[in-house]
N, C-alpha and C positions, 0 to 999 in steps of 0.2 A: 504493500500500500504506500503510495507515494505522500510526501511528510503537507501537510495540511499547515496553510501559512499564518503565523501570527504575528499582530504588530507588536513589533519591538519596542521597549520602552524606551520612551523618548528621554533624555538628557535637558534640563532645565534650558530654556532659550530656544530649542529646538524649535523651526518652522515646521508648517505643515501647509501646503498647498490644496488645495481644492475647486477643478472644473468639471469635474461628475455631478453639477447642480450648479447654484449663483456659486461665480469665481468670488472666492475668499481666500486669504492666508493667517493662519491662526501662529502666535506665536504661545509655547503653552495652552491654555485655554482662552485666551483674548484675542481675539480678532483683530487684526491691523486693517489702519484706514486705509484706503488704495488708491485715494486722490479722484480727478476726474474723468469722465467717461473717457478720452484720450487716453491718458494713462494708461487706464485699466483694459483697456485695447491695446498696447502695446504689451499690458504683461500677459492676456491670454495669448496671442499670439508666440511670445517666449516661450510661455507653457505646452502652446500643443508640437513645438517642435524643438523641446526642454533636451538638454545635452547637443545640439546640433547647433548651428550657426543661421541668424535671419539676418538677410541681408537689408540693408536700407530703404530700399527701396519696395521689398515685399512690407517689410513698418509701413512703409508711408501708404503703401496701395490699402494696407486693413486702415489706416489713421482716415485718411483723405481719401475715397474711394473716389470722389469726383474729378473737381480740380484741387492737388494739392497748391497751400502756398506759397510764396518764394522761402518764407522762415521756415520748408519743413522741416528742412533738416535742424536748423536749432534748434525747435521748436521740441524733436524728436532726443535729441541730449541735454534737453531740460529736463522729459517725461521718466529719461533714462537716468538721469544724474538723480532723481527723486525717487525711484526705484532702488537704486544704490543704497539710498541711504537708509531708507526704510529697511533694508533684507539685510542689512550689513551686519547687528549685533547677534549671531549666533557660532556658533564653534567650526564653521569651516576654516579651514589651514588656508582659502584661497581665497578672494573676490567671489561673489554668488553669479552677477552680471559682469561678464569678460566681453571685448570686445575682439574681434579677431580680422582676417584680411578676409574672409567668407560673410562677417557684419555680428550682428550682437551673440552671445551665448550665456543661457540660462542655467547656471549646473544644478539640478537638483535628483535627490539620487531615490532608487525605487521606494521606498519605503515612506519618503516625503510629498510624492504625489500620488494621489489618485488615481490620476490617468495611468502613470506606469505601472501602478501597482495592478490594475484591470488588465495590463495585459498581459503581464505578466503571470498571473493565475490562470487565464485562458490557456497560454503557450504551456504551462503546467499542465494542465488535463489533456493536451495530446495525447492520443497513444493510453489514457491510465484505463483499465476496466468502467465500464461505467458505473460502477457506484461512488469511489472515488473521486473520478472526471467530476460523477453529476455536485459534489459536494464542492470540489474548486472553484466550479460555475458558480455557485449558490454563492459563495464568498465574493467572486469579483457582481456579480450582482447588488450585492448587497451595499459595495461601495455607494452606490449612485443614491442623488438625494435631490433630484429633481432634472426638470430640462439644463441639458450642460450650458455652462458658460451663463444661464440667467437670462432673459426675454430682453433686456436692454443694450446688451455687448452682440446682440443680431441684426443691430442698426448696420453694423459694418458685414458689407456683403460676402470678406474672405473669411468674418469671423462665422455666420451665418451657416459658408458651406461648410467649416469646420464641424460647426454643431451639430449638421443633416451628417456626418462623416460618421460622427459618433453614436448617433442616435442607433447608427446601420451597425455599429458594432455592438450595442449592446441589445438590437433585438438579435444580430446572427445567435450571439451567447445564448440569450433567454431561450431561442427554438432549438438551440444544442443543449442548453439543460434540459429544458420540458422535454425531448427525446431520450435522454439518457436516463428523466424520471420511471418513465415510462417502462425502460428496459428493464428495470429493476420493481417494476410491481406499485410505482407511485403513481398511479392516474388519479386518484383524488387530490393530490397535492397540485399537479398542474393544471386543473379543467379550468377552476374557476375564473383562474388570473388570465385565460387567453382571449375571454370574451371583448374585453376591451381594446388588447390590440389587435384582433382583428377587423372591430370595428375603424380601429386607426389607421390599419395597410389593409384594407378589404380584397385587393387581387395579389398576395404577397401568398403563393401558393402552400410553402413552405408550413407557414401558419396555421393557413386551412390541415393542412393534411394532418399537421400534431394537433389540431384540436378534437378532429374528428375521432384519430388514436385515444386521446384522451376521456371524450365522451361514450367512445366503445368503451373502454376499459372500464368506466365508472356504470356501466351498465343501461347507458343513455344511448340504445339504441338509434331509434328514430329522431333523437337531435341528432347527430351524427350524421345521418343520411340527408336533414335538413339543411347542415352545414353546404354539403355538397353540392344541393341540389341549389341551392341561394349562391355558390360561386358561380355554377354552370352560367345560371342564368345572368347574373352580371357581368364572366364573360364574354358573353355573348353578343350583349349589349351592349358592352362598352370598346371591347375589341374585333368583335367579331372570331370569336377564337375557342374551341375547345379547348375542359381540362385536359391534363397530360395525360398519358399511358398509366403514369404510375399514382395518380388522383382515381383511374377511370377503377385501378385492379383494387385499390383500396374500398371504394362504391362500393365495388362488388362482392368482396368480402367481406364487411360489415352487413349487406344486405342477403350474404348467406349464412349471418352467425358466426363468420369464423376467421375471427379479425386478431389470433393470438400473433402478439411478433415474427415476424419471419413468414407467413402464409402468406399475407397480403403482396409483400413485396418480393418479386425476382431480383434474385442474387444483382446490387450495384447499384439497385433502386433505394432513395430515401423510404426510412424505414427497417433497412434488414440491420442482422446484427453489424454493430461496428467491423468484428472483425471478419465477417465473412466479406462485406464491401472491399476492405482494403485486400484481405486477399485474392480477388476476383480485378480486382484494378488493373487497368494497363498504365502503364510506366514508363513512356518513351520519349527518356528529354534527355539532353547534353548534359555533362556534370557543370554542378554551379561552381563559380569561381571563388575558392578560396581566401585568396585578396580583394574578394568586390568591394569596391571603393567608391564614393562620392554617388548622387543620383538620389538621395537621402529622403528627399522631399517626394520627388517624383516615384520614389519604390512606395512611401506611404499612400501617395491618392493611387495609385494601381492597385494595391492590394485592395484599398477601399475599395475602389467600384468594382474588383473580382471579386470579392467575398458578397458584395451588396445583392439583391436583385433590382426589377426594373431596367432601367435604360443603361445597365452596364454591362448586356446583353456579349457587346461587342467593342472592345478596345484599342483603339491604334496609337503606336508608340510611331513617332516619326522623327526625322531626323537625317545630317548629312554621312555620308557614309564611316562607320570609323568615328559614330558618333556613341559605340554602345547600347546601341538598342534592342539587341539579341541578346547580350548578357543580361542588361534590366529586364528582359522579358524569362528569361532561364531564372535569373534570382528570384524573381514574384512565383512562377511557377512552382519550384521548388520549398518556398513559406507556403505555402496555400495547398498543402499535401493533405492537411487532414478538410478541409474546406470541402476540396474535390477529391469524394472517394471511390468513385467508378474510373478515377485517371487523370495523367496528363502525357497529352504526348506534344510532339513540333513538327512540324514538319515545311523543309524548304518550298519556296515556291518559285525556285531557280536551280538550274542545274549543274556543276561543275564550274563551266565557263560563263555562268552569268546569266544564259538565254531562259526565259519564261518557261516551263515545263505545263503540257498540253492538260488539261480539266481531269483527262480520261488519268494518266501517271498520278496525279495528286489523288485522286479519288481512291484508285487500287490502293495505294500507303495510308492514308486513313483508314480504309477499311480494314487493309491486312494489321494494321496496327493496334486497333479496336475488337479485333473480332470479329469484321462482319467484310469478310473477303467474297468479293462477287456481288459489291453494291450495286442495286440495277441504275440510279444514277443519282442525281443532288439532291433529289426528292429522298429518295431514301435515307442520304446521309442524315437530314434536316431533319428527321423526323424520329432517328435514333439518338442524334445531338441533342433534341427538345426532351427526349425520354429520363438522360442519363444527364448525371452531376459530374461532369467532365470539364477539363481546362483544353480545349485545343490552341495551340502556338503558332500560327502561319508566320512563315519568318520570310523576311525582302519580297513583301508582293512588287510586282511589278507595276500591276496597275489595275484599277475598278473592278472591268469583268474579269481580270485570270480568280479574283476571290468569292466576286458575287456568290455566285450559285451557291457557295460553300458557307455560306452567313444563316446563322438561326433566326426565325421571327419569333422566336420564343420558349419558355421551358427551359430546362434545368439548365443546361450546356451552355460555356462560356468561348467564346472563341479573341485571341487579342493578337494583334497585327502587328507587323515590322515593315515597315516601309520608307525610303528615303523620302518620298513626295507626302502630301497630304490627301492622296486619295478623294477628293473633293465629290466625287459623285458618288459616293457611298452615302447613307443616309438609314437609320437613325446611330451616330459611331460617337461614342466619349472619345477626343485625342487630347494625346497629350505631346506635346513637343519636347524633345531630349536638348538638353542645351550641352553648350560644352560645361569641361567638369574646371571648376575655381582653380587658384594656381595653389592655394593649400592641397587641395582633394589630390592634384595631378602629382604634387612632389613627394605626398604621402604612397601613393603609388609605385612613382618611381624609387621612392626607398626602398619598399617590400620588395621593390627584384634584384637593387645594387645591392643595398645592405644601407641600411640607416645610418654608420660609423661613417661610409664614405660619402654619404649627402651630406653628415656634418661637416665634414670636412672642407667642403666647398659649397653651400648653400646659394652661392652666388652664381656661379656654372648649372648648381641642378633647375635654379628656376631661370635660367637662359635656353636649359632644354625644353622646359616643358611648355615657356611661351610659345616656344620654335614649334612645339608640335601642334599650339592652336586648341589645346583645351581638348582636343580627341584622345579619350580614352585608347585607343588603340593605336595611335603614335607615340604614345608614352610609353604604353604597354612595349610595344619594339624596341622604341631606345633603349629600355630597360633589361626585355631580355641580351641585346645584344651588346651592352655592358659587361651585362653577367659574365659573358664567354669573352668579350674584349677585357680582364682584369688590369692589362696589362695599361690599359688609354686611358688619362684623367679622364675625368669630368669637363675640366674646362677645355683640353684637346677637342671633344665632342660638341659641346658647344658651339665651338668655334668650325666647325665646321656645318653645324645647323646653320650657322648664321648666313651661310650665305646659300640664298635664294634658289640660284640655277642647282647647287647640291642638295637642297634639304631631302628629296625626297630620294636619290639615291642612297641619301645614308640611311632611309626609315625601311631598313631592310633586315630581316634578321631568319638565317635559314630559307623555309618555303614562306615566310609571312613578309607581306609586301602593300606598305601602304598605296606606293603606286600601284600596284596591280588593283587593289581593292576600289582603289581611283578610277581606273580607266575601266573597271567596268560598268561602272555607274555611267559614267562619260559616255560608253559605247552605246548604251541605251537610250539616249538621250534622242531627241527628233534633230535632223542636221542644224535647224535654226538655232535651237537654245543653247547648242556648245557653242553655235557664232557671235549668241547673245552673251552667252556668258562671259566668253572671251575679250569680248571689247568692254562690258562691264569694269571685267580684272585689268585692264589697261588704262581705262578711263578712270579710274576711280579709286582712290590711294586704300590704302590698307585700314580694316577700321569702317563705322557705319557712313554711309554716305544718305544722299536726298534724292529724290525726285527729280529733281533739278539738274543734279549733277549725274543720274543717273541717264536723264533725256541728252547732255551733251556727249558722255560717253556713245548712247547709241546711235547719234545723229539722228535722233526726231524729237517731236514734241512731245511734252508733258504726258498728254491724254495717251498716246502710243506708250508712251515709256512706263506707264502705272502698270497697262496689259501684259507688257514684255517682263517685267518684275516679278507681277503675279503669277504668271504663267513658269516662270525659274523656281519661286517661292513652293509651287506645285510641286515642281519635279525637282524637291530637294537641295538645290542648288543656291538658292540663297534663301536666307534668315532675316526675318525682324527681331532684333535682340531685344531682352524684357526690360523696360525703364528707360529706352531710348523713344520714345513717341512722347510729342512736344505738341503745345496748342497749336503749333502753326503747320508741320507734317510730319510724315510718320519717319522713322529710320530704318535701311535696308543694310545685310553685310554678307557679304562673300566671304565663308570659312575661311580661315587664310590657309590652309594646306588648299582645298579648290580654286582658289585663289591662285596658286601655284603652280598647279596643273594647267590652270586654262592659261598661264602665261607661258605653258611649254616646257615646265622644269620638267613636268610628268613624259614627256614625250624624249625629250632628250634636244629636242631642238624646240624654235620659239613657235607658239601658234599663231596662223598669220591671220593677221584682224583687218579688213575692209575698212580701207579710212575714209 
């Protein structure tokens, strides 16, 4: 039996944190004041991404959601300097609020907040038997002591989605406990409390179905079947959609009497035992990376919307190539194992050399993958996806229709995307955009592959590499391995040879891994115009965000042409609107600076020739 968590006695002075209800910080038993609704916006914010770095500019977006004003920034190291001071008298060895070159950091450690402490007992009951697990649940439940963060800190829209964030993690919990009740012979403990929330998610299928388990259990038959039959019809009517397969087999066992555990549901369906699910699972992902580094924020809202249901049906990570977006997509996958217990697999949607791989080849590998070898075709996939609590990984789509077919309209099945472009005709898809990784994240990186003694060593050399590399996880990634095996070459030798432009990407070479190669084939795919686009772009337009303006003299046209031409690169990957560069008067565009590179020819070996 796994050890059942208790809070540790606190030490006189000792803070305590609390956004599982109105944000409060208790020092001992007195509440501390927390200034004004500003403030207290800046310190949930700290809070929901407590141990991690907020940069100033994400402050200002929850402070100022509109137009911030020219004093945000003071304004923001007032809110901050009064923060300081308030949190400062307790026994930490360090500063509570550090600043860092990533922007603010909040240290507080599990056992001080709330929030960590909830997840921290959820990650606990992985894996334990359910009687146990259901007892972890119960405890990080019990945490919670109203709507998070308090009805007045939802004035701010990033604080808002934070709280819908949470709200989704503490019903996932509740319908993993009230299941795990259930396995263990508790159905009168869970009926009564589901009434209400499923009045509050009425098509949150999940709900329905443990409520239904539960009102079987407690010998409430024909509620039960009422349950059911009050979702059909609201599907139907609101979506136009039946329940699922494994809604339809549960009906049907309750309406023959014989709704014990495990009857109702085929082996992978919510419902059977835990561990018969996980051993019936298919398992076919890439190993996750050991040193996954930086992406902090962005691994958080992905795991959110995969865990959640509703409109996070469907996920796409995008991003320029060598931006990390298969590793962040492997790392989520790989946390979200007990989430999705019928599987997760990945599978490319390019072949060796780059080219698109035809509907029919992708289809056969999901199916051989799943179980269901000799798919008659996307209807079928679609409809075993909607069945089954699965994670599928489609990695580098290429483009709209190589993926369509393969997208769920609904039901259990979660599918999340990798793409350089933004897939723009897809629709209904939560994206999220990959940026590059901070110059802390990238040199933290590159230590775990030289060795940290020798980034001390020259701290100045290693963050001249990893400028050089532009913030792509996977140009660091290279430098670093091929450090490893170069022991013999400083730091700043290396350097210095990033440094110059026409080289850079011959040195980001290490064994078969090649950031040019990884370059040009994004490049090759490209329609002839937008490499001619980009090209004069990277000629026209210094390194770093540029305008509209300066974007339309680069391509020799006007304005109104040049917004289309931007957009249209923005599409396919190839340039970036960086976050906190959009001003009242236009927005800011930038050319990765390794693509950047490429389209000026380093990639190629000779210069690419640009139409003057």
């Amino acid at each position: 039996m796994p050890r059942l968590f208790t809070q540790p006695a606190a030490l006189p002075g000792t803070l305590r944190f609390s956004v599982l209800g109105p944000l409060a910080v208790h020092r001992d038993d007195r509440a501390l004041p927390l200034g004004p609704l500003k403030q207290r916006v800046v310190l949930a914010t700290l809070l929901g991404s407590a141990n991690s770095p907020v940069s100033v500019d994400a402050l200002t977006d929850a402070v100022w959601p509109e137009e911030p004003p020219r004093t945000a920034r003071k304004n923001l190291q007032v809110y901050v300097s009064a923060l300081r001071a308030l949190l400062a008298e307790d026994h930490q060895d360090r500063p509570r609020l550090t600043h860092t070159h990533g922007g603010y950091v909040l240290g507080v450690a599990e056992d001080e907040l709330d929030l960590l402490r909830f997840r921290s007992l959820v990650r606990a009951a992985e894996g334990q038997p359910p009687g146990p697990a259901a007892l972890l649940l119960r405890q990080a439940l019990d945490l919670w002591k109203g709507s998070p963060l308090g009805d007045d800190l939802r004035q701010s829209p990033r604080l808002a989605e934070e709280t819908e964030r949470l709200e989704l993690r503490r019903l996932t919990a509740y319908e993993s406990w009230a299941e795990l009740e259930l396995e263990v012979g508790g159905a009168p403990a869970v009926v009564e409390g589901l009434r209400d929330l499923v009045e509050l998610h009425p098509l949150r299928e999940r709900l329905r179905s443990v409520w239904m388990r539960a009102l079987s259990g407690s010998g409430r038959q024909a509620e039960a079947l009422a349950v059911y039959d009050d979702y059909r019809q609201l599907l139907a009517r609101e979506l136009g959609l039946e329940p699922s397969a494994a809604m339809a087999a549960r009906y049907r066992a309750i309406l023959a009497g014989d709704d014990r555990p495990g009857v109702a549901d085929a082996v992978g369906r919510p419902g059977a035992p835990a561990a018969s699910r996980r051993a019936a699972a298919t398992e076919a992902l890439p190993s996750d990376l050991v040193d996954f580094t930086g992406h902090g924020e962005e691994l958080r809202y992905l795991t959110d919307l995969l865990e959640g249901d509703g409109d996070g049906g469907v996920v796409l990570l995008s991003g320029p190539a060598g931006a990390g977006k298969t590793t962040l997509a492997v790392r989520a996958a790989h946390l979200l194992g007990d989430r999705f217990t019928d599987g997760r697999i990945c599978v490319s949607l390019r072949d060796a050399d780059g080219r698109a791989r035809p509907l029919t080849a992708v289809l056969a590998e999901v199916g051989e993958r799943t179980g269901r070898a000799g798919l008659s075709g996307p209807e079928a996939w679609r409809e075993w996806l909607a069945a089954h609590r699965v994670l599928v990984v489609l990695d580098d789509v290429p483009e709209e229709r190589a993926v369509r077919p393969l997208l769920p309209s609904g039901g259990l099945g979660r599918v999340l995307l990798t793409a350089r472009g933004q897939l723009g005709g897809l629709a209904p898809v939560r994206r999220i955009s990959v940026p590059p990784l901070g110059t802390a994240e990238a040199v933290q990186l590159l230590a775990g592959l030289v060795g940290r003694s020798r980034v001390r060593a020259d701290r100045e050399a290693a963050l001249r590499i990893v400028r050089a590399c532009g913030g792509s996880p996977l140009a660091v990634r290279v430098s670093g391995m091929r450090l490893a095996v170069l022991r013999h070459v400083p730091l700043r030798e290396f350097a210095d040879r990033l440094a110059d432009p026409g080289g850079t990407l011959d040195e980001l070479t290490s064994g078969d891994v090649s950031v040019r190669h990884r370059l040009a084939r994004g490049w090759e795919a490209l329609p002839e115009e937008c490499g001619r686009d980009a090209g004069r772009l990277a000629a026209g337009t210094g390194d770093g965000p540029f305008g509209l303006s300066e974007a339309a003299e680069a391509l020799g046209c006007d304005e109104r042409h040049a917004v289309r031409v931007v957009e249209g690169l923005i599409d396919a990957g190839m340039v970036t609107s960086p976050g906190g560069e959009v001003t009242a008067h236009a927005a800011q565009y930038e050319l990765p600076h390794l693509i950047r590179l490429y389209a000026l020819g380093a990639g190629h070996g000779t210069p690419v020739r640009v139409p003057g």
